[in-house]
C-alpha positions as CSV (number, residue, x, y, z in Angstrom):
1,X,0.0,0.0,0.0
2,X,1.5,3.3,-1.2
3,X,2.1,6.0,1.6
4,X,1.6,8.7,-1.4
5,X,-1.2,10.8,-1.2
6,X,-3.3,11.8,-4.2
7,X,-4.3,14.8,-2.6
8,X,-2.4,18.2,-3.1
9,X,-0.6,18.8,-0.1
10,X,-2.0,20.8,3.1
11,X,-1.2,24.8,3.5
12,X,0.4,23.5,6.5
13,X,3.1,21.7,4.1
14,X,3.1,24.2,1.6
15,X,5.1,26.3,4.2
16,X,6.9,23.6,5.1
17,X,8.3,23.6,1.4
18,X,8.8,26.8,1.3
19,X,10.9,27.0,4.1
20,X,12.8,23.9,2.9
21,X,13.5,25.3,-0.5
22,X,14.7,28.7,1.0
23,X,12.3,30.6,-1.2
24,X,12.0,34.0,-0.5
25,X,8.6,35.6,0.2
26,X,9.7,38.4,-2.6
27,X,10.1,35.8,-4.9
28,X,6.7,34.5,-4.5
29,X,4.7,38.5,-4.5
30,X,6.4,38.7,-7.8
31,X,4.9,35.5,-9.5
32,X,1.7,37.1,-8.8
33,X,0.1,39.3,-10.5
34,X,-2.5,41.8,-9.2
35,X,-5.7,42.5,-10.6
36,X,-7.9,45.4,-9.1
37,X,-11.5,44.1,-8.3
38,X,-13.1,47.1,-8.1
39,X,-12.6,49.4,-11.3
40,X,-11.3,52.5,-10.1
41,X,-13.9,55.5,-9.6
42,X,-13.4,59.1,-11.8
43,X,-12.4,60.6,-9.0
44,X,-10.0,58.6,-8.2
45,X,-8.2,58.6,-12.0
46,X,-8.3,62.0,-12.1
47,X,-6.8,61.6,-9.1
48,X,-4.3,59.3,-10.8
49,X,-3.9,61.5,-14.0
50,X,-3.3,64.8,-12.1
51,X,-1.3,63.4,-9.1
52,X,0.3,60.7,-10.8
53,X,0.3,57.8,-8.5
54,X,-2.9,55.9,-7.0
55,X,-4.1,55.5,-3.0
56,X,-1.7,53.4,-1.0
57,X,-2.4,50.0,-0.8
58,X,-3.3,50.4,2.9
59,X,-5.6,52.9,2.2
60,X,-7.2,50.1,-0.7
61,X,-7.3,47.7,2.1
62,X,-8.7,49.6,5.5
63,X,-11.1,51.8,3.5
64,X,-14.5,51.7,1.6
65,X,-14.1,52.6,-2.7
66,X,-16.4,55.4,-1.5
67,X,-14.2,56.6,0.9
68,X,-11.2,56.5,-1.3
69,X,-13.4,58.1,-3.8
70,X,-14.2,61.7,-1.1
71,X,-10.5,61.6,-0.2
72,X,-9.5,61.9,-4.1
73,X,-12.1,63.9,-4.4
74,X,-11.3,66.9,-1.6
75,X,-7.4,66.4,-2.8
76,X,-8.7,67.6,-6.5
77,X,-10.7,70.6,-4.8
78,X,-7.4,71.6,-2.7
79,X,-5.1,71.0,-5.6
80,X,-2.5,69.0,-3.3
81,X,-1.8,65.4,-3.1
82,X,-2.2,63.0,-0.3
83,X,0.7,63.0,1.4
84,X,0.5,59.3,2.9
85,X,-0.1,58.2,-0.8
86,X,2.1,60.0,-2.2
87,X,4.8,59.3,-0.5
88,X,4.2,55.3,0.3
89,X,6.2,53.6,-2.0
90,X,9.4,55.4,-0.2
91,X,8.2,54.4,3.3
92,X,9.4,51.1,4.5
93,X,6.4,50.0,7.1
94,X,8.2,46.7,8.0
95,X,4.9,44.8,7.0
96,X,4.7,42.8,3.6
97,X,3.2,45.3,2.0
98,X,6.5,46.9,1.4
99,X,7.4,43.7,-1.0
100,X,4.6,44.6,-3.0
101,X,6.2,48.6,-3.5
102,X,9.6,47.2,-3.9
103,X,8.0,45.1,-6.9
104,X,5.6,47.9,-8.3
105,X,5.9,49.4,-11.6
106,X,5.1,52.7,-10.1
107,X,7.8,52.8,-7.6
């Protein structure tokens, strides 16, 4: 009786082969790509097109599209960029999201 499983390995042993291979976790963010699942708002690419850069990734993950959509929208009215989005991709946060900045085309 074989001890094989036909099953695709557990997460739990996914990370063990990770480990055991000595990926890096940088070389894993870049094999993926990123698709945005909500499309992004017109205030928002105006935003994008005046300011040149998009909201912060934190700001994509701990807000609503809406309120991403009333900060873009008061930066456009005050002429002046967000700071904290603007300058993100410079700021090393210690979290994984700075793999992600390291790896952007923007950046």
């Amino acid at each position: 009786m074989s001890t094989h499983s036909t099953h695709p390995p557990q997460r739990r042993n996914a990370r063990v082969d990770v480990q055991k291979n000595s990926t890096k976790w940088s070389d894993l963010i870049k094999a993926y790509s990123f698709k945005p699942v909500n499309p992004l708002t017109i205030n928002v690419r105006r935003y994008r097109d005046k300011f040149g850069h998009l909201p912060s990734i934190e700001a994509a993950k701990f807000l609503t599209p809406d309120e991403i959509d009333d900060l873009a929208k008061n930066a456009l009215e005050e002429g002046e960029p967000i700071a904290e989005w603007r300058d993100r991709p410079k700021l090393k946060t210690g979290t994984t999201l700075d793999l992600l900045y390291e790896n952007s085309i923007e950046s």
